[in-house]
N, C-alpha and C positions, 0 to 999 in steps of 0.2 A: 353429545347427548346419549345417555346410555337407556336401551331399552329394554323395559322387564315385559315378559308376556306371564298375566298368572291364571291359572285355569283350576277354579273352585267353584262348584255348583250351590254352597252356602252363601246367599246374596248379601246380607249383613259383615258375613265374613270376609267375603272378596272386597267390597266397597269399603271396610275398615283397613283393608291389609293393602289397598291401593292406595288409600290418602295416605297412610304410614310410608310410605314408600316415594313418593312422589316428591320430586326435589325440582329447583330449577335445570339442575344437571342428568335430571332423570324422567322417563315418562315410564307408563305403565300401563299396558294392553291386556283387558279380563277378556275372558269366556267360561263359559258354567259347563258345559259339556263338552266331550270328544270328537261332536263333530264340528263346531265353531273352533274348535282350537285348531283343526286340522285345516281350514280355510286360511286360518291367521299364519301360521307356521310354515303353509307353503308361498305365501304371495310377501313375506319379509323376512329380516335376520333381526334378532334379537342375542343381544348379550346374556341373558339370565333368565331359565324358565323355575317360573316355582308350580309344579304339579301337584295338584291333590291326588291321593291312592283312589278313594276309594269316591266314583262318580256315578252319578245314573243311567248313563250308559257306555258303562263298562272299567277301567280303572288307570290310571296316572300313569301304570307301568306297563299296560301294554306303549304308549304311548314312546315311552320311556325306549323303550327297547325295540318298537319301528324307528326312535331318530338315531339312535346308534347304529342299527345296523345300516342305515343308511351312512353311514361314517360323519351325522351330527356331531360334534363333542361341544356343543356348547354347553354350559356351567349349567345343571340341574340340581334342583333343590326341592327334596318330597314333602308335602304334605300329608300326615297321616292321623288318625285317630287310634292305630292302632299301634301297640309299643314292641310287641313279641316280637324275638331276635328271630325269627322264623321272614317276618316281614323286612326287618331291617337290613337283613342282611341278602333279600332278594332283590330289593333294592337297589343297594352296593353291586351286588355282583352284575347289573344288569346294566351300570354305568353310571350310579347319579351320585352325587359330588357330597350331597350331605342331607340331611334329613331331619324332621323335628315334628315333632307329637300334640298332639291337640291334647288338651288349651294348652298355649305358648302365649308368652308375654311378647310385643310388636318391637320393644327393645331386643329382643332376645331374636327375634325373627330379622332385622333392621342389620345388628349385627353378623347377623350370618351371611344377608342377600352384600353387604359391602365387603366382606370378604373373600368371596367369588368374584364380586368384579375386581377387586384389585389385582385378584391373579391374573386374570386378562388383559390386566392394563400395561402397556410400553413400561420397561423398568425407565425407573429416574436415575440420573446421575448420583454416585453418592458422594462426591466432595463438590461442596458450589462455592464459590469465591464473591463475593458482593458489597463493595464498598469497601470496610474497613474491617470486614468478616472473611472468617475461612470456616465455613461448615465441612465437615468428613462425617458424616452418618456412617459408612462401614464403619470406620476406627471409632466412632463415639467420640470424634476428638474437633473440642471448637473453641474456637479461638476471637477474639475482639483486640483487633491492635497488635496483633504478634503476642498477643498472653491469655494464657489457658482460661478457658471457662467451663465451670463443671456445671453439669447439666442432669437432671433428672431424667429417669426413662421419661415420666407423663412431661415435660418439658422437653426432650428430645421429639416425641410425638406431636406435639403441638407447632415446636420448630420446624419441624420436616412440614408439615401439609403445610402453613404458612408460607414458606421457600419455593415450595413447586408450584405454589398456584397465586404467585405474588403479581399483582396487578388487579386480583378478584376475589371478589367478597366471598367469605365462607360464614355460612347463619352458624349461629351456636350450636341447633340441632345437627348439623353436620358436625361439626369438631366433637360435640361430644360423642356423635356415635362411631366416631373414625377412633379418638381416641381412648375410649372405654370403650374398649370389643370383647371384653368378661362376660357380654350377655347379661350382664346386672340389669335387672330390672328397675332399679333409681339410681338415679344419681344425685346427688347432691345439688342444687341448680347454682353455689357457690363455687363447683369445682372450678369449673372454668373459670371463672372470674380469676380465681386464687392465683391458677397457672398463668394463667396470661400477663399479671401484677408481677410474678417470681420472673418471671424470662424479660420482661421489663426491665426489672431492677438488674438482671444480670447482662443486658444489650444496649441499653438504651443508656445516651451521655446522660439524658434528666429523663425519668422514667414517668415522671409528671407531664410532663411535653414529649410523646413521644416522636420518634421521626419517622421508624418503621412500622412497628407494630399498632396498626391503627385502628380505634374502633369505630366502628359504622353505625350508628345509633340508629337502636330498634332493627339492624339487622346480624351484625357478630364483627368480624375482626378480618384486615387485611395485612399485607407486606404490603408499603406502598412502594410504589417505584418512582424513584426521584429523578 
């Protein structure tokens, strides 16, 4: 379970930017000010803080720059209102991992908070063997039966998280925010389906009946384990 701590004193804001966040694989710990975060932050460890700059008593980067020098390095991520390379890059220098500007879209926010954690996460193997598959994610090189299958990048991405997390359901809103990390604010609600139908047709003996690529009605798609 991966835990967000987000500390924004906009109460609409914080309780939008927590349900957006909030996954079976994820919780999320608010506080509106710098002295409830400092309660929170010393009694646990969190994988990911999202700070706001600019707070009622006092700012995101003092904050910022007590957990470093404490030799924190946990994945920080600013919230600001203000956009001036003056701020951004006090920021930066004080240690935080990436940063984004009010109003932001919760796609756009969504994909930035999963790409902090994945830097944190255990690397996965990049060739997996499974049944009558050879996946090589380094090389891009995959194979059904001893013969080539060519693969699209958004079809390499969809193959990968299905592989590492084969025995458990992945909802749609996760795939699609793992695999559109563009920060696009839509997506098409047909993408996924599209992708999942092509790597079918290109894995599966009958793509009608599949064996592996399974879907969980009303909640998204697994690797089943046979």
């Amino acid at each position: 379970m991966k835990r967000i701590f987000l500390l924004e004193d906009d109460e609409a804001l914080r309780r939008g930017i927590a349900a957006a966040l909030k996954t079976p694989e994820s919780t999320v710990v608010q506080a509106e000010n710098l002295e409830s975060a400092g309660s929170y932050l010393t009694a646990e460890p969190f994988d990911l803080l999202i700070l706001d700059v600019n707070l009622p008593d006092g700012s995101g980067l003092e904050l910022l720059g007590q957990l470093r020098r404490q030799g924190n390095d946990v994945p920080v991520i600013l919230l600001t209102a203000n956009d001036l390379e003056t701020d951004i890059v006090a920021g930066l220098e004080l240690g935080a991992d990436d940063y984004i500007t009010k109003p932001f879209s919760l796609a756009v926010l969504r994909a930035r908070v999963n790409a902090q954690l994945r830097r944190g996460a255990p690397a996965q193997a990049e060739r997996v063997e499974i049944d009558r598959f050879s996946f090589d994610f380094g090389r891009m090189e995959f194979q059904r039966d001893g013969q080539p299958v060519e693969l699209s990048k958004t079809e390499q991405k969809l193959l990968r998280l299905l592989v590492e997390n084969r025995g458990r359901t992945l909802t749609r809103a996760q795939l699609v925010d793992r695999i559109w990390t563009d920060g696009a604010a839509y997506v098409d609600e047909n993408a996924l389906s599209v992708t999942v139908k092509r790597l079918r047709d290109k894995l599966e003996e009958t793509p009608s009946k599949p064996r592996y690529i399974k879907t969980v009605y009303g909640l998204g798609y697994t690797w089943a384990v046979n």
